[in-house]
C-alpha positions in Angstrom: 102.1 102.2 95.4 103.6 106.2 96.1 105.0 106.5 99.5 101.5 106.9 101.6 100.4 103.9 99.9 103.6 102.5 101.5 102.4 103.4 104.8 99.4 102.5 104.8 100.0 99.0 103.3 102.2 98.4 106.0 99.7 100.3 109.0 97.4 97.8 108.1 100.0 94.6 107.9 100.1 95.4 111.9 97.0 95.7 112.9 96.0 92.9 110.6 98.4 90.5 112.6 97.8 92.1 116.3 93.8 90.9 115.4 94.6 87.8 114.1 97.9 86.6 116.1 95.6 87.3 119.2 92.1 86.9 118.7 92.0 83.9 116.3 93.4 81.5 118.8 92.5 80.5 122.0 95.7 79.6 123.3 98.5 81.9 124.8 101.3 82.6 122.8 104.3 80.5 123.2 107.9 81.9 123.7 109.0 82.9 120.3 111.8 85.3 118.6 111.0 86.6 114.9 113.5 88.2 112.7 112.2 89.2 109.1 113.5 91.3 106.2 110.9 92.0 103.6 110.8 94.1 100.3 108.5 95.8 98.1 109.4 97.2 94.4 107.3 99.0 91.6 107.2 100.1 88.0 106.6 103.5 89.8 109.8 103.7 90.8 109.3 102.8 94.8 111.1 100.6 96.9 110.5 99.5 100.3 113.1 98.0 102.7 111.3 97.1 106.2 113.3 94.3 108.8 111.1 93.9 111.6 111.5 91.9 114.6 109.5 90.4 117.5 109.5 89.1 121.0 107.3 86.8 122.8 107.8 85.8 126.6 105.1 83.7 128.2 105.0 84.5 131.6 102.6 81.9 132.9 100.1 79.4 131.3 97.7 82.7 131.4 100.0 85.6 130.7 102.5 86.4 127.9 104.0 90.0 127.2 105.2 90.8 123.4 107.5 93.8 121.8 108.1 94.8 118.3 110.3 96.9 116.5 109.8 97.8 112.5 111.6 100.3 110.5 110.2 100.6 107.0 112.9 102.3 104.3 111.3 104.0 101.6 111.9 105.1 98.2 109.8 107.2 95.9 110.6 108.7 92.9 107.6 110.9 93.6 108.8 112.6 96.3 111.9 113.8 94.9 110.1 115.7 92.1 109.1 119.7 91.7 106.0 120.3 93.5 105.7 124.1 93.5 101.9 124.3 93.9 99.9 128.0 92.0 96.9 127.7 93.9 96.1 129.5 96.8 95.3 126.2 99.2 98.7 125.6 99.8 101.7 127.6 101.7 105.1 125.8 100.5 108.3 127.4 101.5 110.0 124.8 99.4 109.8 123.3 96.2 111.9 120.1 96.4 110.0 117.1 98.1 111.3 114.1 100.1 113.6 113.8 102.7 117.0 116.2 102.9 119.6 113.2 101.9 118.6 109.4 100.7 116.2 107.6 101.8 113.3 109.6 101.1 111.5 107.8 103.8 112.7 106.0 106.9 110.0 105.0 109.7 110.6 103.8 112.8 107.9 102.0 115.1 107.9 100.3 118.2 105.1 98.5 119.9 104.3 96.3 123.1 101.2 94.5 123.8 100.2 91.9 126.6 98.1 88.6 126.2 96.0 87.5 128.8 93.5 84.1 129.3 90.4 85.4 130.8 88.2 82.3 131.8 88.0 80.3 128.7 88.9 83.6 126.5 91.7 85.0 125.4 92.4 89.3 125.9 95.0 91.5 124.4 96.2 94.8 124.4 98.8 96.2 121.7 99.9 100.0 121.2 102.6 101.0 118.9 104.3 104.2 118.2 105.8 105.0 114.9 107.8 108.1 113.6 109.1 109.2 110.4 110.6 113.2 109.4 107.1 114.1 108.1 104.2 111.8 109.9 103.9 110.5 113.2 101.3 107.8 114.6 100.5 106.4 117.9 97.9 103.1 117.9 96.3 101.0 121.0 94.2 97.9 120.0 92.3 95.8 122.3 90.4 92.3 121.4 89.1 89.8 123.0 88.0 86.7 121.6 85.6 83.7 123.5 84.4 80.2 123.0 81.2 78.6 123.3 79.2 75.4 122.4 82.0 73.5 123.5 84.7 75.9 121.3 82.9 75.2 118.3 81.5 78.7 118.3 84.6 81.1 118.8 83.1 84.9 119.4 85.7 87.7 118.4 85.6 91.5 118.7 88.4 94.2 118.5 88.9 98.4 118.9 91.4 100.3 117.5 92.0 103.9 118.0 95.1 105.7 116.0 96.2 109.2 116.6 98.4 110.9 113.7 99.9 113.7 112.8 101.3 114.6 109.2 103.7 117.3 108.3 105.3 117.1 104.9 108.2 118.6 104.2 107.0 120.5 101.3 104.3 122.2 103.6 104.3 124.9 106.2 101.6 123.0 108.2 101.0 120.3 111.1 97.6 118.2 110.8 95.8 115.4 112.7 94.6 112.2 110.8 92.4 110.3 113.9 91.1 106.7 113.0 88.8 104.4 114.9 87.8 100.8 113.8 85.7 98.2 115.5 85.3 94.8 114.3 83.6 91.7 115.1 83.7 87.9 114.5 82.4 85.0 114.5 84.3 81.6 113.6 82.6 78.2 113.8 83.3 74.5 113.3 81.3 72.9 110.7 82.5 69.1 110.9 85.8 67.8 111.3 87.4 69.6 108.4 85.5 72.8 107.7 85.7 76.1 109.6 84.1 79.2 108.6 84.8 82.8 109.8 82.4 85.7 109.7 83.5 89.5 110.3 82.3 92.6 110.0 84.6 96.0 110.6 83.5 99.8 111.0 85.8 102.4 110.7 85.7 106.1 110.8 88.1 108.3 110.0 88.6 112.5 110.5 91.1 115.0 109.4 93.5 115.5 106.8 93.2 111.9 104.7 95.9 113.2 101.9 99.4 112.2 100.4 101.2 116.1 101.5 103.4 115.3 98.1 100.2 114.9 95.1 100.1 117.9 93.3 96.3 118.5 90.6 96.8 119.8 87.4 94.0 122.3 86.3 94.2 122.2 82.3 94.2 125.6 81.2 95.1 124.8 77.7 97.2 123.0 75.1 100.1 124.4 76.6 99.6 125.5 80.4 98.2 124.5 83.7 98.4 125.0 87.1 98.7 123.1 89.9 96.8 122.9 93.6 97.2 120.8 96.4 94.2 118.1 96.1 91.3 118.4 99.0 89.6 115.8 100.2 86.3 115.6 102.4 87.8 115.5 106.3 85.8 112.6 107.1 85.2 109.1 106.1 83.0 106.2 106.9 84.2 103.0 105.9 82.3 99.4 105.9 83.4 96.1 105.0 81.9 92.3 105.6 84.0 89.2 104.8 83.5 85.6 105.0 86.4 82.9 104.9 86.1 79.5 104.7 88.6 76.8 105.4 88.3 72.8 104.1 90.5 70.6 104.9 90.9 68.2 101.8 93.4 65.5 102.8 95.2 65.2 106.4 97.9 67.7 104.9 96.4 69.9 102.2 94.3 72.6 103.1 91.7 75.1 100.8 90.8 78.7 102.0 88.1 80.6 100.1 87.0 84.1 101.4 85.1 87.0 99.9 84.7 90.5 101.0 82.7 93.4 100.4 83.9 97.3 101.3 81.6 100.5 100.7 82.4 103.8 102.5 80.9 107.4 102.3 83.2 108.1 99.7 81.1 105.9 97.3 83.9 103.7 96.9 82.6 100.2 96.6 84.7 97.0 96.5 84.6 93.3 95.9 87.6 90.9 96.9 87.7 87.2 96.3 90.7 85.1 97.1 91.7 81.7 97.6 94.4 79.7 99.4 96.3 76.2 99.2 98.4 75.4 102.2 100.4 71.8 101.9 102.5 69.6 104.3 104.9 68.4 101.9 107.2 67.0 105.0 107.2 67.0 108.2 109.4 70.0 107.6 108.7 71.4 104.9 105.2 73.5 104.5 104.0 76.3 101.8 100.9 78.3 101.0 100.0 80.1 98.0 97.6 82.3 97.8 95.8 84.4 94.8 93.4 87.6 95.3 91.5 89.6 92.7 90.4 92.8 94.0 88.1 95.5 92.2 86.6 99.1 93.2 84.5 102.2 91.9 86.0 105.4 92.3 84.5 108.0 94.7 82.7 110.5 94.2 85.2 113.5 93.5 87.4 111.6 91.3 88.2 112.8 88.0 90.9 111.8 85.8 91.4 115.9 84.6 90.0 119.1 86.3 89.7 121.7 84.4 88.9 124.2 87.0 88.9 124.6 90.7 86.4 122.2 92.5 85.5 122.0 96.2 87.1 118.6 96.5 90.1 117.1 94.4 92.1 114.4 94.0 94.6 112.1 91.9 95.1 109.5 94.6 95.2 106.3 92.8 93.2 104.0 95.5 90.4 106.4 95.2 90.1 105.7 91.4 88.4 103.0 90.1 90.2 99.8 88.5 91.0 96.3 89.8 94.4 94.0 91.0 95.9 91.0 91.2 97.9 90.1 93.7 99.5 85.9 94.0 101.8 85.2 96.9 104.1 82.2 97.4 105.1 81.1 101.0 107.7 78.4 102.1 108.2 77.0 105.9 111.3 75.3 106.8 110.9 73.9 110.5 114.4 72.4 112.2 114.3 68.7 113.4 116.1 66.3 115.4 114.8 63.4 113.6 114.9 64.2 110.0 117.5 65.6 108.2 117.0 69.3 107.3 120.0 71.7 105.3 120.9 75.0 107.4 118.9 74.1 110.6 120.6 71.1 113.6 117.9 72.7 116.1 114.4 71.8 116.1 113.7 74.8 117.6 114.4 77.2 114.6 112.4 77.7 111.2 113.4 79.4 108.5 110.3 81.4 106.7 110.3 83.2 102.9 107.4 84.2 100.5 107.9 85.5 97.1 104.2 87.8 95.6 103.4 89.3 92.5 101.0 92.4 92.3 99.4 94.1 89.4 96.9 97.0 89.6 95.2 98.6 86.2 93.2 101.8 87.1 90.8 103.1 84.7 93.1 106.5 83.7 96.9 107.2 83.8 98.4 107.7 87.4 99.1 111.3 88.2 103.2 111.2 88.7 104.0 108.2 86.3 101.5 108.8 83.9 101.0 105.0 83.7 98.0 102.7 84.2 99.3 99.4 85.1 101.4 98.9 88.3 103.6 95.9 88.4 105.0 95.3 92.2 107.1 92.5 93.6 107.8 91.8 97.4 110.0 89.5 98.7 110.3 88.6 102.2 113.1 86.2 104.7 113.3 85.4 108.2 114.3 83.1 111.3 111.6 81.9 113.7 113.0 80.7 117.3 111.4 79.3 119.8 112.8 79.1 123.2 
């Protein structure tokens, strides 16, 4: 994961949990503070350092405001490299990348949303704002979600719109990256112990969809070659349909199969299958762990070597084609009054922590670390009140 893999990872961590932490249940969200440190490190030499924290305030039984503040630290040996570019596509006034001191990367974002019961539904609104030395991004997302057939049948649908603009420091230039996605759901109650959930997302994408710091090598010969900034198409379609399905097997263990299936205009096709245990093993004590397997094609411009110029280029590893693993451990300790629990006299506080593992293979050496396999770790902490 290079530094724009970063940022994307953790774009879509967000919007991931505005959809679900306000569309998937039909309840208003309670008071809450949430403090969290988590952590990501590679065999490519990147590490990630992001505390985040959130605010909750229900203002009636039909209104609650929230407000978040993230700031992601980055990492990358990649950007601190030589990237004097030969070919004519690219202006560079400067030949060392990254930021001017260490970090290479530190990104700030705020965000505010509002959560309100409409009838027997539930609407939000969330925008964030988020700036770094060499991209900026502004992002609204709306969703509502309704019941029917007496909340057995839970309808969901959401829009987001994002607005960025990328600059790297390496380049002489300012471009737009503009991203739309809708998506809709359906979840519905089988019996008394299965649920299944439906969705379907569309997203579109225009403008510049690049890392500014990937440099392609044209092979001359055995000895020399030059280098280009990589050129991507400027627009991109991208499809996906999921299913997950939740069984509950005893009154406190849970199993959570899904499946997904993503295909864009870039003829990159995927297939992700994953699975989930979830346990009570107290009344104050509660884990998950949960294992993915994730495979792609490459698109169609993808080539592991160029030997000459070509109209579009690229050496971004999620366009190649390869597969990942990816297990994640999770551990909830809630406070009580009743039961003794170590660190926490307040049954209004819970500690949370996960521990995951990540492997990716793609089928030819990454450009900058000349490797194949990617080994990652994160690690994440954090206090939960409720108030």
């Amino acid at each position: 994961m290079d530094k724009e893999n970063s940022a994307f990872f953790l774009k879509a961590v967000t919007f991931i949990l505005l959809i679900y932490s306000s569309c998937y249940s039909q309840d208003i969200p309670e008071n809450e503070l949430d403090v969290r440190i988590n952590s990501y490190f590679d065999n490519f030499r990147v590490n990630v350092i992001y505390p985040q924290v959130s605010i909750t305030k229900k203002l009636s039984d039909n209104t609650s405001i929230s407000g978040r503040y993230l700031s992601d630290i980055i990492s990358s040996a990649s950007m601190k490299a030589n990237f004097q570019v030969d070919g004519i596509t690219s202006a560079t006034t400067r030949k060392q990348g990254g930021a001017d001191n260490t970090p290479d990367e530190w990104r700030n974002e705020f965000g505010a949303g509002i959560t309100q019961k409409v009838f027997d539904g539930i609407l939000s609104l969330n925008s964030s704002y988020s700036i770094e030395h060499d991209y900026s991004s502004k992002t609204i997302v709306s969703a509502l979600s309704y019941p029917f057939a007496k909340k057995n049948t839970v309808l969901q649908f959401s829009f987001l719109k994002s607005f960025d603009k990328v600059f790297p420091q390496i380049r002489t230039w300012v471009r737009d990256r503009n991203t739309t996605t809708f998506n809709a759901g359906l979840t519905q109650i089988l019996s008394n112990n299965i649920i299944t959930q439906f969705d379907g997302t569309y997203t579109t994408v225009s403008g510049y969809q690049l890392d500014g710091y990937q440099v392609v090598r044209i092979i001359e010969n055995s000895n020399t070659y030059r280098t280009y900034e990589p050129v991507n198409p400027d627009f991109r379609i991208r499809r996906a349909f999921g299913i997950r399905t939740n069984v509950g097997v005893t009154r406190d263990f849970s199993l959570q199969l899904g499946y997904r299936y993503y295909w864009d205009s870039w003829d990159v096709n995927s297939n992700t299958i994953s699975a989930k245990l979830a346990n009570n093993f107290s009344p104050v004590v509660s884990g998950t762990f949960e294992y993915r397997h994730y495979w792609q094609t490459r698109a169609f411009f993808f080539k592991p070597i160029y030997i000459q110029p070509e109209q579009y280029m690229s050496v971004d590893s999620k366009l190649n084609s390869g597969y990942s693993d990816e297990a994640v451990f999770s551990l909830v300790l809630k406070g009580s009054k009743i039961y003794d629990v170590p660190f926490i006299s307040s049954d209004k506080l819970s500690l949370t922590g996960s521990f995951g593992f990540y492997r990716r293979y793609t089928d030819s050496s990454d450009w900058f670390s000349n490797l194949q396999v990617l080994y990652a770790y994160t690690l994440s902490a954090g206090i939960r009140y409720n108030f």
